[in-house]
Structure formats: structure tokens, C-alpha cells
C-alpha positions in Angstrom: 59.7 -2.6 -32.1 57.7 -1.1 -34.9 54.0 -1.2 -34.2 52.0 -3.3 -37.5 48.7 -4.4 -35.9 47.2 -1.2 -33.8 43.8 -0.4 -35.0 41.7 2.9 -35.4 37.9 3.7 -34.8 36.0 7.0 -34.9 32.9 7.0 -32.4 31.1 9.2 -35.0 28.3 8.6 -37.0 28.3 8.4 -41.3 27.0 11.9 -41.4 28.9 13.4 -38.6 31.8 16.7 -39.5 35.1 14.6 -38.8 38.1 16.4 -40.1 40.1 13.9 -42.6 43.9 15.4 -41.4 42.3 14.5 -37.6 41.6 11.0 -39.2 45.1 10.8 -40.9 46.3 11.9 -37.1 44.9 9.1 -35.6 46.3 6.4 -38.1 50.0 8.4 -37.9 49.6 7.8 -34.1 48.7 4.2 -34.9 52.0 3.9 -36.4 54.4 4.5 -33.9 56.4 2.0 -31.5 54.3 0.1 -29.3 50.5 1.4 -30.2 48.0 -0.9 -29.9 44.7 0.9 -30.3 43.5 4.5 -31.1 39.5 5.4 -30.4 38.2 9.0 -31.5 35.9 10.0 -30.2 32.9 12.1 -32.0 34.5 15.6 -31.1 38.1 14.6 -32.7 39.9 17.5 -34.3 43.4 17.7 -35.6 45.8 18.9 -33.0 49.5 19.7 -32.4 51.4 16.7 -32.9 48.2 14.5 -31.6 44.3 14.5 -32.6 42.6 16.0 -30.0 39.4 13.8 -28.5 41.4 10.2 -29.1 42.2 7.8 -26.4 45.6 5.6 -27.2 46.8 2.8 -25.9 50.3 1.7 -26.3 53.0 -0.2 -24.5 55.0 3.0 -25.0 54.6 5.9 -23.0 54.3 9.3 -25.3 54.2 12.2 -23.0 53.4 14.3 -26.8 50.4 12.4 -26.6 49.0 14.0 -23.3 50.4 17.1 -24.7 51.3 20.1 -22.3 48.2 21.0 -20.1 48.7 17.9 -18.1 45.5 17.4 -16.0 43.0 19.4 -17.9 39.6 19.0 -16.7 36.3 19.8 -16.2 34.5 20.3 -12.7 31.0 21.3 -11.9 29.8 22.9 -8.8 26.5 23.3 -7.1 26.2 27.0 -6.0 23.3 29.0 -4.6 22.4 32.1 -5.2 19.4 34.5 -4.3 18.5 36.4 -7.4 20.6 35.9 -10.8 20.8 39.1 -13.1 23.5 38.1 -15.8 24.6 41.6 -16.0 25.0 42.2 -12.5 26.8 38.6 -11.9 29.1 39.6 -15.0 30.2 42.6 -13.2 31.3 41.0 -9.6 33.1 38.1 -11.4 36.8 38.3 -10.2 39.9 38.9 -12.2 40.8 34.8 -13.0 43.8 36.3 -14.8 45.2 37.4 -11.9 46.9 34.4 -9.6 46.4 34.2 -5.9 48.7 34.8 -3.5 50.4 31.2 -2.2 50.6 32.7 1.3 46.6 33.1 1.3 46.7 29.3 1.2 47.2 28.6 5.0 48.2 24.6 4.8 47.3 24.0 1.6 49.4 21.3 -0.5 50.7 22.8 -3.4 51.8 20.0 -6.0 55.3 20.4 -6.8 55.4 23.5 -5.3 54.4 25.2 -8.7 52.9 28.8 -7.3 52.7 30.5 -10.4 49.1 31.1 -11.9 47.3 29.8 -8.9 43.6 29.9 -9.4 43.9 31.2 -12.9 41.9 30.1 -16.3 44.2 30.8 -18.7 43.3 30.5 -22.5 42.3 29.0 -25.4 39.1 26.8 -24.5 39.2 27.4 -20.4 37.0 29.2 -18.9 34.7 29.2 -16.2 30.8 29.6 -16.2 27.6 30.0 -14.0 25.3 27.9 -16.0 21.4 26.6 -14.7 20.0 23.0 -15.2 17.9 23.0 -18.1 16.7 19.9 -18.7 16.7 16.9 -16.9 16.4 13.8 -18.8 17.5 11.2 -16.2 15.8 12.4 -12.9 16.9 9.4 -10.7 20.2 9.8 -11.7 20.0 13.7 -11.4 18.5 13.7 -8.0 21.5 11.1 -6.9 24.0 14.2 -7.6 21.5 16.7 -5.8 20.5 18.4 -8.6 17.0 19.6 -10.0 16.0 22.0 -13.0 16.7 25.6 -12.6 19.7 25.0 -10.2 22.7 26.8 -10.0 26.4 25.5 -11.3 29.9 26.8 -11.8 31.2 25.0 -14.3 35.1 25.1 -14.3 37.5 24.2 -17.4 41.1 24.4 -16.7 44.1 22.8 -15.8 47.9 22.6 -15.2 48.7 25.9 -16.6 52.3 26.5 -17.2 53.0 23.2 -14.6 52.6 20.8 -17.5 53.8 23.0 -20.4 56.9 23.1 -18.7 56.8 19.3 -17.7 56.5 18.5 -21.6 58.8 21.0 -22.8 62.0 19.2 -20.6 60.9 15.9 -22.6 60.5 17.7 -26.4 63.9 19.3 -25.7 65.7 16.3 -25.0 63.3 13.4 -26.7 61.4 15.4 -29.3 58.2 13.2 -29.9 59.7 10.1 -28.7 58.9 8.0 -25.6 59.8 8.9 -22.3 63.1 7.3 -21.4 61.6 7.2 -17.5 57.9 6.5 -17.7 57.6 6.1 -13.7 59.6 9.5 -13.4 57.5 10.7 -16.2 54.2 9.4 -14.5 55.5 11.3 -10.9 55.6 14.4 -12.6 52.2 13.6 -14.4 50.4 12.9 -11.2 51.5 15.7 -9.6 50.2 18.4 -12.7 46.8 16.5 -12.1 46.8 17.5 -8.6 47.5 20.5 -9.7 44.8 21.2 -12.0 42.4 19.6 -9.8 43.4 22.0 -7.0 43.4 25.0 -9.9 39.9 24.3 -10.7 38.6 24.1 -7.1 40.5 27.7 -6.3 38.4 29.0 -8.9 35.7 28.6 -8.0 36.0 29.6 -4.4 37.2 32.7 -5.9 33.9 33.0 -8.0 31.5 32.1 -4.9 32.9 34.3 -2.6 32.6 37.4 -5.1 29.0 36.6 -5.7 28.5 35.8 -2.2 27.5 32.6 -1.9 29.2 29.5 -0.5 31.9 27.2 -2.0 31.0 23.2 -2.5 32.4 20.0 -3.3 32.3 19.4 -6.9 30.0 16.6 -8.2 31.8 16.2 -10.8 35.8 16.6 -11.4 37.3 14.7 -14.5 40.7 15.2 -16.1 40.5 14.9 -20.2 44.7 15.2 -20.8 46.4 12.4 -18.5 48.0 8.7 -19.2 46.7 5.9 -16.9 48.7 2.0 -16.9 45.1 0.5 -17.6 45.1 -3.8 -18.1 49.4 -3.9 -18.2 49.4 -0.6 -21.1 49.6 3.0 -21.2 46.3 4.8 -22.1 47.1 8.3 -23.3 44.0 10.6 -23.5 44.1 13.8 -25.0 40.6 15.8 -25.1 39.1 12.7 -24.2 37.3 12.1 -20.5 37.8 8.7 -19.0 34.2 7.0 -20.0 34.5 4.0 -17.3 31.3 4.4 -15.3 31.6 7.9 -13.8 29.8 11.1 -14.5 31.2 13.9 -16.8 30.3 17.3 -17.9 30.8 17.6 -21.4 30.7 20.9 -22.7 29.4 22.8 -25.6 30.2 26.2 -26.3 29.4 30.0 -24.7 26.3 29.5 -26.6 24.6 26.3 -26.2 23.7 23.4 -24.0 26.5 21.3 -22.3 25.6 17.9 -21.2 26.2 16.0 -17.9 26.4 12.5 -18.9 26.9 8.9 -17.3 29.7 7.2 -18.8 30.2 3.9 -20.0 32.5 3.3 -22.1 34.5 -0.2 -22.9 37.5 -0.5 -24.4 37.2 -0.3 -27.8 36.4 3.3 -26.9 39.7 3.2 -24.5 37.4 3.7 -21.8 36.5 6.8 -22.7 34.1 9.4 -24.0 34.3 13.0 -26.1 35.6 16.2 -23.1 33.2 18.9 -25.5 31.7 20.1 -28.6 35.5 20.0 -30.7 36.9 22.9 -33.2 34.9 23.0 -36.2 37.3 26.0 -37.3 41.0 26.5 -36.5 41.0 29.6 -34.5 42.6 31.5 -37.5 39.7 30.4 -39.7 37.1 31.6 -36.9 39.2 34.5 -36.5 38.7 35.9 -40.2 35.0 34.3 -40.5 33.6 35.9 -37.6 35.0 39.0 -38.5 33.3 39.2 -41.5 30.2 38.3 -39.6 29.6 39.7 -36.1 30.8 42.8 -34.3 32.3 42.1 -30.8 29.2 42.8 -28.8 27.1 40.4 -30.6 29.5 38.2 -29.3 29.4 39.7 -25.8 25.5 38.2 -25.4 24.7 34.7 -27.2 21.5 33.0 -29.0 20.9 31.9 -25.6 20.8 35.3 -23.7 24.1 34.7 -21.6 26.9 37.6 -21.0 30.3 36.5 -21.9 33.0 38.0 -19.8 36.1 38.3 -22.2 38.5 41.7 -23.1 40.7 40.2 -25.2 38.9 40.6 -29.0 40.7 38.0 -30.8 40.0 34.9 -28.2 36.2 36.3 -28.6 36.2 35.3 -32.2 38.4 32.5 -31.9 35.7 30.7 -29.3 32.9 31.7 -31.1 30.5 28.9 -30.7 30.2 28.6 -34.4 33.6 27.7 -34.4 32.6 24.7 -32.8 30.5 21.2 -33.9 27.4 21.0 -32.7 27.3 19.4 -29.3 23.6 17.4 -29.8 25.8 15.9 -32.8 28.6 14.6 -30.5 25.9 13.3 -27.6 24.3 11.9 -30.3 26.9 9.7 -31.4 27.7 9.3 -27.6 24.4 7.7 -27.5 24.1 5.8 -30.4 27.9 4.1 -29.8 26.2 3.2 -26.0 29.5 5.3 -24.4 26.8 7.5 -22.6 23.6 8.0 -20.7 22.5 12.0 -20.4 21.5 13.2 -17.2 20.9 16.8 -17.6 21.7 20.0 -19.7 22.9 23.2 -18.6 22.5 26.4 -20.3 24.9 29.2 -19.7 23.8 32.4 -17.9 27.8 34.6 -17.7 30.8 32.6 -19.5 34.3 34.1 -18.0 36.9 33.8 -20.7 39.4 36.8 -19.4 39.0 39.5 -18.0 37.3 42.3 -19.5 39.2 45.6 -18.4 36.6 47.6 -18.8 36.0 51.2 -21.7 39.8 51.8 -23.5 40.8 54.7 -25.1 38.1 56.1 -27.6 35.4 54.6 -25.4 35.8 51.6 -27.2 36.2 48.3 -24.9 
């Protein structure tokens, strides 16, 4: 059945930096088998295979269009501490390169008893980061979730690791970018790579609590951005996008800048669904060779904002630069204007853990 009636629209306002190929993404996506609707949201930007920040809904089930880090999320966690020196709480963050030990896990359920990288970040656009409330622009709603300005969070972005890379590449290998042949087998292993992720993000941050000595909490918030739901009888795929459907959802900016807890409410022309960040302005290699040309890497290691970032690999520093990123008032903004959102408060960040930084090399450089 060849799809001739799905539709496209772009959250974003008139003046607002949409990429045209993430545009032509969407409408290729429209095209296929089945599709009935694709919604991008303002932080859309072209990724592999998919646009990244679109919600689609199909009667076809496209694992390509989750993508391979099933159950990617963002949590946020209250956390107390005495007295906060970014430099000092820089140097006691833990190795989240490093996994955990399954044994340590005394009864814990392990989703399909995938062990490898347990409480790890991983790449690209994870990390984790002790940020403070800023502003709060919605204090009945903020004091519902316990928070106030000038508290403490960890705010935790990561997910399946190699669980759902490994989960995609079986279907790509057999099915290329073609539907799964076995969408309830397909949604078992799904499920199970959210749980996963989920799990991932809490580890981390009992990791990160216990080496700055304070205690580990329930998140107040804890939203998946990569999954596929059956939602009203169809498959809705979401890839960079955070389900919008009356729940509460960090979204974040960069190292550099504000991130915004927001109330969701999103309908379905928006697939029920709102943006999961800031979005690439740059591809990496772009940022890579532009930030070069502009910074050295310890102008990178302290922001515009006066936060540490905790990252030894020199490349990824440049690749997540936050200029390499839209301007997250921009995407709120047409949050907002849409009515997808309602912001709560801001964060600010005070040490962003990328990888781990291994400390002087050889020459005394780091």
C-alpha cells in the first residue's frame, strides 16, 4: 500500500533556523508505506535515515524511524548538596565511561540481561549535569514537583547504549529500512531497551550522588525521546521528540545555556509531542572545523555561563559546542506560541560531564 495522503507540519515559526534537507526528510518519510502524519518539531535537524525532533505516525511500524538508541531520555533529579564549588564538584565526578559491575546490583532486573555499559553516558549529545533552578516562571506548578529557585538537579541524558544499536542492526541487516516483519516481536524488544535506558539513567545518577556525597532520589521527571507507541489503532514513531501529552519534560539546551522544564500539551497534530532540546545547528564536522578556528579547548572547558565541563576527548568538545546548537529560547518559543508547552522553570548548568577527562597527557597538555 503506497502512502498518497500523509501530511507534514513544522512546529516552527516563519523566522525560525529549520534546515531545508531536515524538511525534505520529513516529506521523504511522508512517503513511505502506511504514513499518515509527520509533525517536526521546532528543534528538527536532518538525521540518519530519519529527521531528528519529528513525531510519525503510520500504520507501518519502521524500527529506522526510532533509530538505534532505543529509549533515549532525559531525567532530572533533585539532589542536595552543602556547599557547590564547580571546580571542586568537577573533580569528584566519577568515571561514567566506565560500566558497573552487574554483580554490585544485588536483585536488580536487568532488561534483557544486556550488562554491558551499565551506568554509562556514552556519546554524542549524552551527558549528565548538576544544574540549579534559575528561574521559575510557573511557581504553583514548580512547587507541585518540589522545587524552588537555587535548587539542586542532576540532569541525566542517555539511553539504551549498545542495547538498541544492536536491536536495530538485526532488522537493517535483514530488512534494510523496511518495516518490521514482527511489530509485536519488534515492540518486546523495544520495551525492553526503554527499561533499559530508564534503569541506565537512574544508575547514573546514583553513581554521581554518592561521589559528591549526597543522597540518591526519585526522578521528577523521566521521559524517553526515541520509542514507538500503538497510539488511537497506529504506530507513533518518535525520534528526538518527547511525548507532549500532558506530562512534564526537561528539555535541554546546551553546556552553555538555560534548559527548560516544561508542561506538555501537545495534541495530535503535533503527534502528541514536543521538541527533546535545543537541535544541531552544525553537523559535528562543521562545528568541528568552526570551533577550531575559534576557541582553544579551555575556553571550552568553562562556558558564557561560568560552568566547568567535564570532557577529555577534544573532538566531542568542539563537536557539542553550544554554538553548534539553535538557540533554545527560539525552540520554547515556538513551543509556546504552537500552545505544545507551558514553562515551569529554567536550569542553568554549574559542571556538564561529557567523558571523562583523564587528567595532564604527555607534554603537560590535557
Amino acid at each position: 500500500m503506497q502512502s498518497t495522503s500523509a501530511t507534514v507540519k513544522v512546529f516552527a515559526a516563519a523566522g525560525s533556523w529549520i534546515e531545508s534537507d531536515a524538511v525534505a526528510q520529513c516529506h521523504q518519510v511522508a512517503a513511505l508505506d502506511g504514513m499518515i502524519h509527520v509533525a517536526g518539531m521546532p528543534d528538527l535537524h536532518p538525521g540518519k535515515g530519519a529527521p531528528i525532533g519529528a513525531a510519525m505516525a503510520s500504520s507501518v511500524l519502521y524500527p529506522l524511524l526510532v533509530g538505534s538508541d532505543i529509549g533515549c531520555g532525559i531525567a532530572v533529579f533533585p539532589i542536595r548538596l552543602k556547599r557547590v564549588v564547580p571546580e571542586r564538584v568537577a573533580a569528584r565526578f566519577p568515571d561514567l565511561d566506565k560500566p558497573v559491575d552487574p554483580d554490585d546490583l544485588a536483585g536488580a532486573d536487568i532488561p534483557a540481561g544486556y550488562t554491558d555499559s551499565l551506568g554509562t553516558v556514552g556519546r554524542g549529545n549524552h551527558f549528565v549535569e548538576l544544574a540549579r533552578v534559575d528561574g521559575v516562571l510557573d511557581a504553583g506548578h514548580a512547587s507541585r514537583l518540589g522545587l524552588s529557585g537555587g535548587d539542586l538537579v542532576l540532569i541525566v541524558h542517555s539511553g539504551s547504549r549498545g542495547l538498541g544499536e544492536r536491536i536495530l542492526r538485526a532488522h537493517t541487516e535483514v530488512h534494510g529500512a523496511g518495516p518490521a516483519p514482527d511489530p509485536a516481536a519488534y515492540l518486546e524488544m523495544h520495551d525492553a531497551a526503554v527499561r533499559w535506558g530508564a534503569l541506565n539513567r537512574r544508575l547514573m545518577a546514583a553513581r554521581v550522588a554518592e561521589a559528591l556525597g549526597a543522597e540518591v532520589t526519585e526522578p521528577i521527571v523521566d521521559v524517553c525521546h526515541n520509542s514507538v507507541e500503538i497510539r488511537d489503532g497506529v504506530y507513533l514513531h518518535r525520534k528526538g521528540a518527547a511525548p507532549g501529552d500532558g506530562g512534564d519534560v526537561l528539555i535541554a539546551g546546551t553546556r552553555g545555556t538555560h534548559s527548560y522544564l516544561v508542561a506538555a500539551h501537545a495534541g495530535p497534530e503535533a503527534g502528541h509531542s514536543v521538541a527533546h532540546g535545543a537541535g544541531r545547528k552544525m553537523s559535528r564536522a562543521d562545528a568541528l572545523r568552526r570551533g577550531k578556528a575559534k576557541h582553544t579547548v579551555e575556553e571550552l572547558r568553562r562556558t558564557p555561563v561560568g560552568s566547568l565541563v567535564v570532557c577529555g576527548d577534544r573532538q566531542l568538545l568542539f563537536e557539542e559546542a553550544p554554538t553548534a546548537y539553535k538557540r533554545i529560547e527560539q525552540v520554547i518559543g515556538d513551543l509556546v506560541g504552537h500552545g505544545l508547552a507551558t514553562p515551569v522553570v529554567t536550569t542553568v548548568p554549574v559542571v556538564t560531564y561529557k567523558t571523562a577527562d583523564l587528567g595532564p597527557r604527555k607534554g603537560g597538555r590535557r
